[in-house]
Steps between C-alpha positions, in 0.01 A plus 500: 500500500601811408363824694574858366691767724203710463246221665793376769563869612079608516266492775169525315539226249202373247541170319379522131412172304630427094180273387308839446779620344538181191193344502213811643503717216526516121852441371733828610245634725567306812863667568376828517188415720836320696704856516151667600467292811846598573430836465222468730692351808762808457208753476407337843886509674539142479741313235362229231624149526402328164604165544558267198735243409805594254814298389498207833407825743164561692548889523360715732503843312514436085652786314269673235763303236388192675151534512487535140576099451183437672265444181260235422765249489600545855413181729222544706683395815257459845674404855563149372659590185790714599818260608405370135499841317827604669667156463405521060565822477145603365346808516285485788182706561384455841150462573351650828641183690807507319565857636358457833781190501778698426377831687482276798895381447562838502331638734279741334163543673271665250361434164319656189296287243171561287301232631592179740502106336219292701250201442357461156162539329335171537700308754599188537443506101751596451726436839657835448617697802753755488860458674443883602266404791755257660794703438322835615377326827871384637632871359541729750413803197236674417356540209322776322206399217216603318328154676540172375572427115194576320441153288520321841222426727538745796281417754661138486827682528395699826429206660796317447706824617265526800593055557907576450465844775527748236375853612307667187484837582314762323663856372236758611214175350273240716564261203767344281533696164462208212761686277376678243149590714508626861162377647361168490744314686519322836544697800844481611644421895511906570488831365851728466460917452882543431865385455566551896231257572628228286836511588392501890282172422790338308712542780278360765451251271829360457586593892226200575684266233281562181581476193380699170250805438290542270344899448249535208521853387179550244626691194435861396268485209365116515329324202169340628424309154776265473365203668344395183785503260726308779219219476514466161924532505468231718265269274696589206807360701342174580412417125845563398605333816741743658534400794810562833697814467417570163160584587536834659725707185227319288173591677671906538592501128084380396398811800770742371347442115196456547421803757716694203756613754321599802600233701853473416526960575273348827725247590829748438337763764439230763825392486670820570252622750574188738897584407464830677312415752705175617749752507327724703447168730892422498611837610216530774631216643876592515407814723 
């Protein structure tokens, strides 16, 4: 592992994940929603931490120079994946797990994503969980989302953070955004009103032993309609039989087309509205 002066040396740090960066966004538009987020955590006082996997390194910091290598052919790489990644040499773009697993190596305790892995549509059918639940609850990190992944079924989700003792807090909401729309959701453990207040929690938190956090922040300007489009993403996926990681870039390319942009500007915003305010979070709790 390889951590960057910059990240070593801070004491408001924010872990960014690569799999938004390759696989979230049309070709050449994920690096710059990657250099946003990092632009966000500054804006805040805290430093970025993007965390991929480069040339047999897990590193803790990628240079802009870096990040560029992290298209679609980039490896997805989740917590399991990453010995593997660094021992071929691949490009390695780490999921929300993934990062978690190396932010927790190196001690980073915060996090930024756009929305957090969880149990599938339709479950046991297929048996689909993601690795981001497991790795999230033994993480002492926590992580800042627009809610759970939108294609994923949510309430199912809640309950199996609520089984593993993972808070879901609330940023100034009773309920946990679903992504693209702010309402509709279940309600989550509490209600937060500000950075302060989350980084008090986390600390209780992980004085008692805890583990990981999640806060669902809703976003800005939400999209209420979307819920129709990810159904038929999702049936489009099953005829073609898309199925395991490739199921998320595929079922965000059908929303980004078919909504003719709206969700991919929608999904852009979220992601560097939880940036800043995981940053926010991060230097809260170094006062």
């Amino acid at each position: 592992m390889r951590v960057a002066a910059e990240v070593r040396e801070a004491t408001a740090v924010v872990a960014l994940e690569t799999t938004l960066v390759a696989h979230g966004f049309p070709a050449g538009e994920g690096i710059e929603v990657g250099l946003e987020s990092e632009r966000q955590v500054r804006a805040a006082g805290a430093v970025p931490a993007t965390i991929g996997v480069v040339d047999g390194e897990i590193v803790v910091g990628l240079t802009e120079d870096e990040l560029e290598r992290f298209d679609a052919s980039a490896r997805k790489v989740g917590p399991r994946d990453l010995a593997v990644a660094v021992e071929q040499r691949a490009v390695g773009a780490t999921t929300v797990g993934g990062t978690l697993a190396a932010a927790r190596a190196a001690g980073i305790s915060f996090m930024a994503t756009g929305g957090l892995g969880g149990v599938h549509r339709g479950f046991p059918d297929p048996p689909d969980v993601s690795a981001d639940l497991g790795q999230l609850a033994k993480t002492q990190t926590l992580v800042v989302s627009a809610g759970v992944k939108s294609l994923l079924d949510v309430p199912a989700t809640t309950e199996v953070l609520e089984t593993l003792g993972v808070p879901v807090l609330g940023y100034r909401t009773d309920t946990l955004p679903l992504f693209y729309a702010a309402a509709g959701g279940p309600p989550v453990s509490a209600r937060i009103e500000s950075p302060a207040e989350a980084a008090h929690i986390a600390h209780a938190h992980w004085e008692l032993g805890g583990g990981g956090i999640l806060v669902g922040r809703p976003p800005d300007e939400p999209l209420d309609d979307v819920e129709p489009l990810i159904e038929q993403a999702l049936r489009e996926a099953r005829e073609r039989r898309v199925t395991g990681q490739a199921v998320t870039p595929f079922v965000l390319s059908y929303l980004h087309r078919e909504s003719g942009g709206r969700t991919q500007r929608a999904n852009k915003d979220l992601v560097a509205q939880n940036a800043r305010l995981a940053g926010e979070i991060a230097v809260s709790a170094s006062h």
